[in-house]
N, C-alpha and C positions, 0 to 999 in steps of 0.2 A: 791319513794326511796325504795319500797319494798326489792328489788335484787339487792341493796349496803349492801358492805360489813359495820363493825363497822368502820372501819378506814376511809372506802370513805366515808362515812355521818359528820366524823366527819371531813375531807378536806374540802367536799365542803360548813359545814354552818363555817369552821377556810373563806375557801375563800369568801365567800358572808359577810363577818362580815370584812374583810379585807379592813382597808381604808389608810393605809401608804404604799409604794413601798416596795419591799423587801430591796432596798440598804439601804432607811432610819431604817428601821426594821432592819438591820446587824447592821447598824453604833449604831443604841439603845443598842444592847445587845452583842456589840462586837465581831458580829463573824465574821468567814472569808465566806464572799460571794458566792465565788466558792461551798465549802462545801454544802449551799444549793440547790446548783442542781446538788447535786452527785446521781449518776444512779448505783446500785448495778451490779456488771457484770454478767448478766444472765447464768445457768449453762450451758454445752455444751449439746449437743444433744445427745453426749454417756453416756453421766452422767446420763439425761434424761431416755434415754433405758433403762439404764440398773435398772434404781431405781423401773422403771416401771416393768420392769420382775420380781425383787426379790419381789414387791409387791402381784403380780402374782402368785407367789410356794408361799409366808407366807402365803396367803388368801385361799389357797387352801389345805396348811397343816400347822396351827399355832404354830404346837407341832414339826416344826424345826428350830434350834440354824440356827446359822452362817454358820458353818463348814457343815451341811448339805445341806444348801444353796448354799452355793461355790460347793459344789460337784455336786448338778447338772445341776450348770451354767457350769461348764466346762465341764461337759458330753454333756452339751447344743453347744460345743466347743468356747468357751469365754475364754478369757486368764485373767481370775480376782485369788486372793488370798484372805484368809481367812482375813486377817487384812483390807484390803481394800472392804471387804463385810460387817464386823461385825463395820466398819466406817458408810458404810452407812445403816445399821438398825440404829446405833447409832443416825444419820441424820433424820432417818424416824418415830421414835418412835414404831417400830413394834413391841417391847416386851419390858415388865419391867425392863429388863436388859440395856436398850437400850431407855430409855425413852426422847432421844433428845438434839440436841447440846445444852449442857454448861448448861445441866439439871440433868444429873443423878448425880452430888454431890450435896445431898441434905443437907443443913443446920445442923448445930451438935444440934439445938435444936429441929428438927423437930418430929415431935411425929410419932414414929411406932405403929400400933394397930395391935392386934391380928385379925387373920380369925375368924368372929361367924356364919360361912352359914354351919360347916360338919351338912351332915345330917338334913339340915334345908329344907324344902320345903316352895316355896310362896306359901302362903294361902288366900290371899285376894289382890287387888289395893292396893299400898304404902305401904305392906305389907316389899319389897326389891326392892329398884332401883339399876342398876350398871351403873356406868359411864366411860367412857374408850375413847380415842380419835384413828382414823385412819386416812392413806396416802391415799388423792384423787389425781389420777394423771390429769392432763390436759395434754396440746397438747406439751406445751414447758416450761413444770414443773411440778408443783404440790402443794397442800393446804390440811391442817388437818379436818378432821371435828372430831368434840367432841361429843355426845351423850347421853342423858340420857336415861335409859330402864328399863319401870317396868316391873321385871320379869315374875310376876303373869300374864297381860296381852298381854305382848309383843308388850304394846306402846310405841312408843317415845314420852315422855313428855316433853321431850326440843332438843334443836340442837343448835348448831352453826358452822361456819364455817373461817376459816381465815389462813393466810397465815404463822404463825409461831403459835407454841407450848405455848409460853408465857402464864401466868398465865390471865391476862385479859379477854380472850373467854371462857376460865372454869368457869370462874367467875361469868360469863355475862349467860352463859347457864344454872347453878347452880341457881342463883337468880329467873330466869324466871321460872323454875323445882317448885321451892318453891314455888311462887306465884299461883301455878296450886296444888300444894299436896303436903302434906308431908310424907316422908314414916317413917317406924319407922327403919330400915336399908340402909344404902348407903354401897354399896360395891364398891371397885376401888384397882387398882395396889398402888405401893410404888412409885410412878414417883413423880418429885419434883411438880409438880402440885398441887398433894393430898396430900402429906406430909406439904406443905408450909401453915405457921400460918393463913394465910388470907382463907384458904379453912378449916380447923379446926376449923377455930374461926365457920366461915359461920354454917356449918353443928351443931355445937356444942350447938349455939343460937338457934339452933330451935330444941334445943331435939333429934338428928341425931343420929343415933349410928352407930358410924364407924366400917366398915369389909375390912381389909386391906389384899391383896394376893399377897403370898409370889412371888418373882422372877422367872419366869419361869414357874410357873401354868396356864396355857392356859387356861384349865379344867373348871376351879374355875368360869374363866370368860363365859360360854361355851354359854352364850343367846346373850349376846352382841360377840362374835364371827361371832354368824350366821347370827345377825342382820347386818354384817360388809360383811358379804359372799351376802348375800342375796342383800343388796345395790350396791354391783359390780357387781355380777354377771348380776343383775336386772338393775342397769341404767349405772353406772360407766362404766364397759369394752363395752358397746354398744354405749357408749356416743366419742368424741372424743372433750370436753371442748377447748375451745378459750381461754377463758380467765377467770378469775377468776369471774366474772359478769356474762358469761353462768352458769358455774358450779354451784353457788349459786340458778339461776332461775331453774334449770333444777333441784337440789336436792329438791329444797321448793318442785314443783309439785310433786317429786316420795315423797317424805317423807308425804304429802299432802296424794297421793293414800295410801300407805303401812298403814297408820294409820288407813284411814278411809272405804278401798273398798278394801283391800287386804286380803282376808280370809286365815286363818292357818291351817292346820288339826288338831293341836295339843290344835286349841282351838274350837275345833267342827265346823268347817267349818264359823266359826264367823271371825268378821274383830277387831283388838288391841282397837278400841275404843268402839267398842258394847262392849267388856267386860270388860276395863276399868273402862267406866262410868255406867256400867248396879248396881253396889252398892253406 
């Protein structure tokens, strides 16, 4: 079950542990039947394209809003408009502004922290992780993956991957992050994600100290940018995903290589985990 996602592992041990019919299971808990086998309406194929393109200009220049976007889809000659672009970054979570349907009103208790990276250099492993989530397209849609990155050595210490924004694969990628290191800085956007109590409590219990970046500073984020450039350029846009079960096999291998045999210049021709683990 390597290359199930969270949710297929957890169908198929709900299926294998399954000993009533579904109708006796409705008739238990009173639902209406039908509803169990509703099929969400998969999005169109130009929906498709086009989310795929704007992913395409954001990943290739992160420090453009909406409106810039739109402009050179339609230089592209696309008959789209600024409200129905800046819908779907909203859709895609392509920038803090925008951090995903029925997510960017974040809770009236949620805690905002101050940025504490100006002028901070990583200095050691766990020294600053960032974590930030991105749009993988596949053939006929598309899935987030989330990411942790220590700065210092430009590993990825955790991943996940899944088909909605929801709090639960942050969660789930955050925990595993931990059980491998702790850093003494976590940095991340204002998205309800990171604002939400369950991700403040997490970080907070283990001595975390939160670096939260303002809306719209790309900059701030600029390792996990490239680590996001670097993953598409590198497998994504040469990939052409089936289904959300390749996408997963096909990322574990590259994330597999970049970690352990993909050398950086920036870290003397060495690969994210020789310097990782080299202290």
């Amino acid at each position: 079950m390597q290359c199930l996602s969270r949710e297929e592992r957890r169908r198929l041990v709900d299926w294998e542990q399954r000993e009533l019919p579904v109708r006796t299971q409705a008739e238990l808990l009173s639902l209406n039947r039908s509803g169990l086998y509703y099929q969400p309406k998969p999005p169109s194929p130009e929906e498709v394209a086009l989310k795929h393109r704007i992913d395409e200009i954001y990943t290739a220049h992160p420090y453009y809003g909406y409106r810039r976007i739109t402009a050179q889809l339609q230089r592209e000659g696309k008959e789209v408009n600024h409200k129905a672009i800046a819908r779907h970054m909203h859709e895609m979570g392509l920038a803090a502004l925008y951090p995903g349907p029925n997510l960017s009103k974040r809770a009236h208790q949620a805690a905002i922290y101050p940025y504490l990276l100006s002028n901070v250099t990583a200095s050691a492993p766990n020294h600053i992780w960032g974590i930030d989530i991105t749009y993988i397209r596949l053939r006929a849609g598309w899935m987030y993956l989330v990411a942790i990155l220590d700065w210092y050595s430009r590993y990825v210490v955790s991943w996940e991957l899944d088909q909605s924004m929801q709090l639960p694969f942050v969660l789930e990628a955050m925990h595993r992050a931990l059980a491998r290191g702790m850093p003494q800085i976590c940095n991340n956007d204002q998205g309800s994600q990171f604002t939400s109590q369950e991700y403040i409590q997490l970080l907070t219990a283990h001595g975390v100290r939160i670096s939260m970046v303002s809306s719209g500073r790309a900059l701030d984020t600029i390792f996990t940018e490239r680590l996001w450039r670097t993953i598409k350029y590198e497998e994504v846009y040469l990939k052409n995903y089936d289904s959300p079960r390749q996408a997963r096999c096909s990322l574990t291998e590259y994330l597999h290589f970049y970690n352990e045999r993909r050398i950086h210049q920036s870290l003397e021709y060495r690969t994210p985990a020789e310097v990782y683990f080299a202290h």
